[in-house]
N, C-alpha and C positions, 0 to 999 in steps of 0.2 A: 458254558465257557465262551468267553468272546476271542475271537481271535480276531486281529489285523487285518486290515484287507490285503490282498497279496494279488500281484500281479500274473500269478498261475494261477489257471483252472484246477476244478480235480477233476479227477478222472471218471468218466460216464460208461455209459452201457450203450451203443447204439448199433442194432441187431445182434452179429455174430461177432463184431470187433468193440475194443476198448477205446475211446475218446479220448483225448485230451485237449479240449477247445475244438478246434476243424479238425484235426491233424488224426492221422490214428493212432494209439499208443501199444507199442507191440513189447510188451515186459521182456526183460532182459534183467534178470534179477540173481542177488546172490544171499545166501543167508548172512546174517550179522549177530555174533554174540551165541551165545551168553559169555557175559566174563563178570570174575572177580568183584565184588564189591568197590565199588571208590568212594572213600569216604569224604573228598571233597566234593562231589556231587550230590552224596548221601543216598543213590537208588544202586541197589545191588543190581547185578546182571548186565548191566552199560560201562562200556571205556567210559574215561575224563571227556569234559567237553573237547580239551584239546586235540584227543588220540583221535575222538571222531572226526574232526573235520580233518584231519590229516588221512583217515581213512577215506572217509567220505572223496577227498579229491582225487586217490588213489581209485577209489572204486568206479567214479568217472570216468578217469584216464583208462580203463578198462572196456568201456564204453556198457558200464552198466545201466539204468534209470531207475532199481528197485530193490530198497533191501527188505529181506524178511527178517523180524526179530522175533523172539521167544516171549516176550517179557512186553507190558505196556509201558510206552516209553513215555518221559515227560517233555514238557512243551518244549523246551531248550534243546530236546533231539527233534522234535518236527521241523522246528525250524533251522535248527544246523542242515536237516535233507533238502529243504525247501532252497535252502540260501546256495544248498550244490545239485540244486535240478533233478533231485531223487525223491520217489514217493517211496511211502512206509508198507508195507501187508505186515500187521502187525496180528501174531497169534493170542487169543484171550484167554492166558491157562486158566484150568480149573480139573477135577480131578475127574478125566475121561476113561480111568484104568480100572474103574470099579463098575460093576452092575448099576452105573448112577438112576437107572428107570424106576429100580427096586425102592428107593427111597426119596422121599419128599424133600426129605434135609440135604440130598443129595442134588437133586432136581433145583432147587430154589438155591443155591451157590450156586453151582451154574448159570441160573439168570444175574444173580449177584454182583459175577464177576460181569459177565456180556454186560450189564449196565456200566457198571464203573469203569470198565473199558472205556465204553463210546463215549459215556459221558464225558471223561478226562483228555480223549481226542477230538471231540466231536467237530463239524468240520472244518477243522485242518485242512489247507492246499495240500499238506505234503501226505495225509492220508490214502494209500491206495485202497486199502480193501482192509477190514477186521476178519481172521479167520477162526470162525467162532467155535467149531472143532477139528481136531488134528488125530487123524487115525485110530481111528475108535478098533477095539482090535475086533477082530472076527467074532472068538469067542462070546465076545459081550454082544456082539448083533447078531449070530446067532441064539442065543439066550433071550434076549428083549425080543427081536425080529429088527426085520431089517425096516418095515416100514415106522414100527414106535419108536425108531432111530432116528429117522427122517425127518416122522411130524415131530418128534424133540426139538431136533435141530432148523428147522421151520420155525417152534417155537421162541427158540436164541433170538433167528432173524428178526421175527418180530418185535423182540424186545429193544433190541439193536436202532430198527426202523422209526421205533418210536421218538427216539432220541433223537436221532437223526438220517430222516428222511430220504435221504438221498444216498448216504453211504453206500457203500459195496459189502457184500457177506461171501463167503465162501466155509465149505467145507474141503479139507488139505488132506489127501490119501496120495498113496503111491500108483 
C-alpha cells in the first residue's frame, strides 16, 4: 500500500517511552466505535466520513492524541486522524473466544486476519500500534498454557513485522 508522504512521524519505541519524532509521546486515548453500518461509506462498524471528523475535533478539543478502534479502518479514517493529529491502535479481530491452539484452521485465520490488517494500514503516519490480541480469557490460557499463548501471539508479531517492519504490536488485557 503506498501511502503519501506526510509531514508526522509515527510513532517509535525508544527504551521505556513512546517517540514521536524528538518529542515523547505520552497516549492519552479513548476508545472509538463500533457503530452502525454506513452505507455511504460502505465499511460497517465506522461513523460517516462526516461524523468522524466532527468527532475527531471534538476528541481533540478533549485533549486526546489516540483512538482505539475495534474494526480495521480504511485509508480515508487514517487519514481523517492524521489531518486531526490523532494516531490509530487499531484492534485486529479474529476469533480469540475459542481454544484457537487446538486448531490449525483456527491458528491460520488469525494470521490471516494480522496480515490483512497490516497490510491495508501498513505504514500509515496515523498508525499507532496493531493490537493483535485482545483478552484472551483465562480459561483458554489456562487450557493451552500461558506460555503456547505467548509464542502464538509472538507468532502474529512476526507476521505483522513482516509487512511492516517497523510498526508497533501489542497485546490488550485489563
Amino acid at each position: 500500500m503506498a501511502v503519501a508522504a506526510s509531514s508526522q512521524p509515527r510513532v517509535s519505541v525508544a527504551g521505556k517511552f513512546f517517540r514521536l519524532g524528538e518529542k515523547k509521546f505520552y497516549v492519552k486515548g479513548v476508545a472509538y466505535g463500533p457503530f452502525a453500518p454506513d452505507s455511504a461509506q460502505g465499511q460497517a462498524g465506522f461513523a460517516s466520513a462526516e461524523q468522524t471528523a466532527r468527532d475527531f475535533a471534538r476528541i481533540r478539543d478533549l485533549g486526546a492524541n489516540l483512538v482505539r478502534v475495534y474494526q480495521v479502518p480504511g485509508k480515508w479514517f487514517l487519514d481523517l486522524a492524521e489531518q486531526h493529529y490523532l494516531k490509530v491502535l487499531i484492534d485486529v479481530p479474529w476469533n480469540q473466544n475459542v481454544c484457537f491452539l487446538d486448531s490449525a484452521a483456527n491458528r491460520r485465520q488469525a494470521r490471516d486476519a494480522v496480515r490483512a490488517a497490516v497490510l491495508s494500514c501498513a505504514r500509515h503516519p496515523a498508525v499507532f500500534a496493531f493490537s493483535l490480541a485482545n483478552e484472551v480469557s483465562s480459561e483458554i490460557v489456562r487450557w493451552s498454557g500461558a506460555r503456547a499463548i505467548a509464542d502464538f501471539i509472538d507468532e502474529l508479531v512476526a507476521e505483522a513485522k513482516r509487512i511492516d517492519p517497523d510498526c508497533l504490536c501489542t497485546y490488550t488485557n485489563y
